[in-house]
Phi, psi and omega in degrees: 000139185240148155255128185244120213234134141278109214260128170233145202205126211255098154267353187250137149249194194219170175234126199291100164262155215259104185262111204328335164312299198294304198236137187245156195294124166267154156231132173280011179228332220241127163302184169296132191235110173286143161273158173278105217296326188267028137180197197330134150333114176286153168232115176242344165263164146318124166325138168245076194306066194286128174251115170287134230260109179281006165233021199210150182109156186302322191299328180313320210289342189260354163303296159337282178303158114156329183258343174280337187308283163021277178279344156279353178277333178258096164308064154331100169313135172254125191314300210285312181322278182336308188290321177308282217292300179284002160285305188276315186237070179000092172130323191292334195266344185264001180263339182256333130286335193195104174272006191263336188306130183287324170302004181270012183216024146236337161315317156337274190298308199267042168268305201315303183312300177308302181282349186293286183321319177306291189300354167249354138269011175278338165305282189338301190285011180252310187267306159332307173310306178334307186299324200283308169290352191284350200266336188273287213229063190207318192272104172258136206237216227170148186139165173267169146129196155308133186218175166260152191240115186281320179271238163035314196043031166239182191262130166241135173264158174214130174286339175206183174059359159332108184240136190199181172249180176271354166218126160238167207266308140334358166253312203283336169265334166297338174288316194298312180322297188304314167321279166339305181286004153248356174209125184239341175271093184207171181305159192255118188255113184241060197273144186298142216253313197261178195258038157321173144267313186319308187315333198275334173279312201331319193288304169284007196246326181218128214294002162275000149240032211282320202325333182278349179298104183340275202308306146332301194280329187312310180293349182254340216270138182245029192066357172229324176201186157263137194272075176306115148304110171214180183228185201228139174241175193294359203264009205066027166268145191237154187234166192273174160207337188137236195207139161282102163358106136337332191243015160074044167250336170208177202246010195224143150212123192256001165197120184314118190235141155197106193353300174303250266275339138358289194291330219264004192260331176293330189290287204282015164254354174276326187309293201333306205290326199300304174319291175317331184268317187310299176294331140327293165319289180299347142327285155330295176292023161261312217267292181326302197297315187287331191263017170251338196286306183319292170339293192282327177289333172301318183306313186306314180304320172315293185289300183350291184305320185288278190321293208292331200296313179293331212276351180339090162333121165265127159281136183216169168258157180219203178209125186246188182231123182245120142097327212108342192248155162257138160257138179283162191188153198263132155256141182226142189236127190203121183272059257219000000 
């Protein structure tokens, strides 16, 4: 919508004559003297220059009204607002400046976007962790070989009908125990007693704790003990590196390996990646909120500059009717 506010400033003056129609000449001595209508106007005084007071007066008063219209029409955007709004809400400080700006309804949509994607891979990455831990010790799983017997607390063989899990804590401190009383220079072992998350990366991240693995122990533990892999340091002390195969497939082994824990690292490295997407995304919504913030102080600077730019004062001659009379008069004009 355009407005047209007229600023008007009376620069010329103008003059009142005293017209013989109107008002007629008194004299305390002179009779009444009429002009004669079929001809000139009599003047019996001096021209009276009368000026109009540019601060003062009815014209002022439609001056006035007229520069205030002005200043209520040109909404100036507050900058420091904009910036405020889209900083909390992506889009809102440019909705708020230019509702017309095609970027105020797509910061919106990837704030939206953004957070849908987050909350689902942070699910995911919640329900894999699930799997992963029901898959270390949560999940009994049937079979022979050596377990720990919780009522007994000792290591049992079974050919069948075996019931564990697939990591007990109880395979894993009878090894450390039997280890320990034979090598004392070795990493200092701390696995949590309770279903932390440090137990769960710990089982899989380092190999001082493979002991607890079904499968692990089964392939080491010879029924009586273990066939320790170790090296000689320089004091002549031998330190563990791992273990030799029981059933005599190889006579070296340089990294405690064990299929479940194998499986169970792919489970928490699929979690991982989901998690890792989670976080990115909320990256993202941080990236959104600062460039929609940035974004809405340019528009403002922007629209701000455009509106003074239409409001540029035009100056003209006009003419108004003052009093019954027309007066010239300087006009400035502004569009907005």
């Amino acid at each position: 919508m355009r407005f047209i506010a007229l600023i008007v400033v009376t620069l010329f003056s103008f003059s009142l004559f005293a017209d013989p129609l109107d008002e007629p000449l008194k004299t305390k001595e002179e009779p009444k003297i009429q002009a004669d209508p079929l001809n000139e106007p009599l003047i019996t005084k001096e021209k009276k220059e009368i000026k109009a007071d540019p601060l003062d007066g009815p014209l002022n008063t439609e001056v006035r009204k007229e520069v205030k219209i002005v200043e209520q029409k040109y909404n100036k955007k507050n900058a420091l607002r904009a910036v405020a709004l889209s900083a909390l809400f992506p889009g809102a400080g440019q909705f708020y400046v230019d509702k017309s700006y095609f970027m105020t309804y797509i910061y919106p949509v990837v704030e939206i976007a953004l957070w849908t994607m987050s909350y689902n891979y942070n699910k995911k990455g919640d329900d894999e962790t699930e799997k992963y831990e029901n898959f270390a010790n949560g999940e009994v799983i049937s079979g022979a070989g050596y377990y720990y017997n919780s009522d007994t607390q000792l290591i049992e063989f079974k050919e069948q009908g075996v019931s564990t899990t697939r990591y007990s804590r109880g395979l894993y401190k009878f090894a450390k125990d039997n280890l320990l009383d034979e090598y004392e220079d070795i990493l200092p072992f701390s696995l949590d007693d309770t279903n932390t998350q440090h137990f769960y990366e710990d089982i899989g991240k380092y190999n001082k704790y493979v002991f607890g693995w079904h499968d692990w122990f089964n392939r080491y533990y010879n029924g009586s003990g273990f066939n320790w892999q170790t090296v000689q340091k320089e004091d002549n002390s031998y330190a563990w590196v791992g273990n030799i195969p029981n059933d005599g497939s190889s006579s070296d082994y340089e990294t405690p390996y064990s299929a479940m824990r194998a499986e169970y690292n792919k489970m928490r490295a699929k979690a991982e990646d989901y998690y890792s997407n989670a976080d990115w995304c909320q990256f993202g919504i941080l990236l959104n909120h600062a460039v929609s913030a940035f974004d809405a102080l340019r528009v403002t600077k922007k629209y701000n500059q455009n509106r003074l730019e239409v409001n540029l004062p035009k100056i003209g001659l006009d003419t108004r009717i003052y009093n019954s009379k027309l007066v010239p008069m300087f006009t400035v004009s502004a569009k907005f």
